[in-house]
C-alpha positions as CSV (number, residue, x, y, z in Angstrom):
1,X,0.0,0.0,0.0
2,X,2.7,2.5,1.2
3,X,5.0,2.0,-2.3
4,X,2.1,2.6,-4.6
5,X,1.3,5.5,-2.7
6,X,4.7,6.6,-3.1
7,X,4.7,5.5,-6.4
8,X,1.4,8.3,-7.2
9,X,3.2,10.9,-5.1
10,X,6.0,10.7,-7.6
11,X,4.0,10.9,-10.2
12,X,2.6,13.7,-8.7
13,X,5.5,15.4,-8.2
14,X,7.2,14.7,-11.6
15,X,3.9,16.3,-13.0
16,X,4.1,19.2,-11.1
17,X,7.8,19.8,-11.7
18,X,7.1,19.7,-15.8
19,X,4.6,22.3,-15.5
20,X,7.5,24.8,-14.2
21,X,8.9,24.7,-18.1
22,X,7.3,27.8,-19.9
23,X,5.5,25.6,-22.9
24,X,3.7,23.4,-20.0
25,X,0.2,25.2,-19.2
26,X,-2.3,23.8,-16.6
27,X,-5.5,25.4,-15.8
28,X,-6.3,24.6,-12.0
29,X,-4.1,22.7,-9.7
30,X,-6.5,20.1,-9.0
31,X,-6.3,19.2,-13.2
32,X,-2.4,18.0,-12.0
33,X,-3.6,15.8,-9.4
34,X,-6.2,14.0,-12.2
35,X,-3.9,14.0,-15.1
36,X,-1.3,12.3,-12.8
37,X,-3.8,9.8,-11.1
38,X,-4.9,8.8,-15.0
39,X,-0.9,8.3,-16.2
40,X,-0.5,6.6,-12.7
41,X,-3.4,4.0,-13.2
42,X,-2.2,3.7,-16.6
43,X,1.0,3.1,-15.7
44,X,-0.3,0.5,-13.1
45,X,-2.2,-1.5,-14.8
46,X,-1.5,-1.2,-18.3
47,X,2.3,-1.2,-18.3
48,X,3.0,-4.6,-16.8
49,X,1.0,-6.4,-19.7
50,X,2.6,-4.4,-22.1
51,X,6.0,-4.9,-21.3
52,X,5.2,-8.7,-21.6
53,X,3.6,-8.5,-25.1
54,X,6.4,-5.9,-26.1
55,X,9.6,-7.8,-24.3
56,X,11.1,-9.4,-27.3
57,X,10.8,-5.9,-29.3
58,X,12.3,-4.2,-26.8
59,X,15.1,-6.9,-26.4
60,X,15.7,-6.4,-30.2
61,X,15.9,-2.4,-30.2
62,X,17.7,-2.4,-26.2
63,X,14.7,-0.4,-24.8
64,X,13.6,2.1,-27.6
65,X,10.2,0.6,-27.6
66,X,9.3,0.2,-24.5
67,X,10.5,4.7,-24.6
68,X,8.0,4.6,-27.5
69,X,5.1,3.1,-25.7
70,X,5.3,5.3,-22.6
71,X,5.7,8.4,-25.1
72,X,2.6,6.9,-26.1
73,X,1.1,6.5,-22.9
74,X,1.5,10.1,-22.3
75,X,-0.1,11.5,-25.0
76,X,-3.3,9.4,-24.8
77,X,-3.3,10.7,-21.1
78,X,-2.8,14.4,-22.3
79,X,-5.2,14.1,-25.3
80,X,-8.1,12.6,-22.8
81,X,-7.1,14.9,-19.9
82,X,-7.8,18.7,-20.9
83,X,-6.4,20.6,-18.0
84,X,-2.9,20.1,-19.1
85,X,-2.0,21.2,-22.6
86,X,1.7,21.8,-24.5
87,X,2.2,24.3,-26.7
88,X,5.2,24.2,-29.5
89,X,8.7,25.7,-28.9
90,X,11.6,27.6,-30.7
91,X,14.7,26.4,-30.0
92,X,17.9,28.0,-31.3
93,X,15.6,29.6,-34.3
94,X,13.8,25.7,-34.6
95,X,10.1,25.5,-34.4
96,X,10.0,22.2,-32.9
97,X,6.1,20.7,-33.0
98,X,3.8,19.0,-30.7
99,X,5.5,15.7,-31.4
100,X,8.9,16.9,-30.7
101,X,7.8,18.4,-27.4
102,X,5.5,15.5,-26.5
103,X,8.9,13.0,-26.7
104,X,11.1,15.2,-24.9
105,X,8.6,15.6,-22.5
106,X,7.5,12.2,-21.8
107,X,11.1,11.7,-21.8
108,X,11.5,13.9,-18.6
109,X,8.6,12.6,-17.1
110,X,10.1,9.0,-16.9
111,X,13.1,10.5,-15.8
112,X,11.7,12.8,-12.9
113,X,9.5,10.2,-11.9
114,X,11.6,7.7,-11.4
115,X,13.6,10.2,-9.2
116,X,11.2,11.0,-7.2
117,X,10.2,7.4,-6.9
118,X,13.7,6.7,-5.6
119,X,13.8,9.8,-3.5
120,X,11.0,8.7,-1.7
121,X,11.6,5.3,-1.4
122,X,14.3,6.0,0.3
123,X,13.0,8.9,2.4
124,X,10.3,6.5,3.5
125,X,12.5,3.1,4.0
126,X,11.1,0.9,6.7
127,X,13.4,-1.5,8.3
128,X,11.9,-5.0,8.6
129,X,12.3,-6.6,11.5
130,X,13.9,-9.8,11.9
């Protein structure tokens, strides 16, 4: 119980910490706390049957697909969700699109949640007893 708690808190969190980048917009607070609890419960229950279907792929292309699904993940969860929307961004004179943006940040959302995951983990390690 306590580790997927944990495990929502740091999705949460990386959520939250994405919507400090300037091409992140989100119109209440409470829209991060749904957006994060629909990528959680997807994450939940949809990624461990995935990564079975998906584990010779991903053993052929070391990892890229399974990057691809949760890319994909993420935009199903933004496209359903409307209280968190992306806008495109210049960089160094670039237009990159939605698509761009969407992968890089999907990419920090893995990142910064699995941080957080770790953080926490250890922030909230329980000894067991013998």
């Amino acid at each position: 119980m306590l580790s997927s708690l944990l495990s929502w808190l740091a999705t949460v969190l990386a959520l939250a910490t994405l919507t400090l980048l300037p091409n992140v917009t989100v119109i209440s607070p409470v829209s991060i706390l749904i957006t994060a609890t629909v990528i959680w419960l997807l994450l939940v229950l949809l990624w461990p049957v995935i990564k079975v279907f998906l584990l010779p792929f991903n053993l052929v292309s070391f990892g890229l697909i399974g990057s691809l699904v949760y890319f994909l993940l993420f935009w199903f969860c933004l496209w359903i969700m409307p209280g968190v929307m992306i806008q495109p961004v210049r960089v160094f004179g670039y237009y990159l699109g939605d698509v761009a943006v969407l992968g890089a940040l999907s990419f920090l959302l893995s990142l910064l949640q699995r941080l957080f995951s770790w953080l926490l983990g250890h922030f909230f390690h329980q000894k067991r007893r013998k």
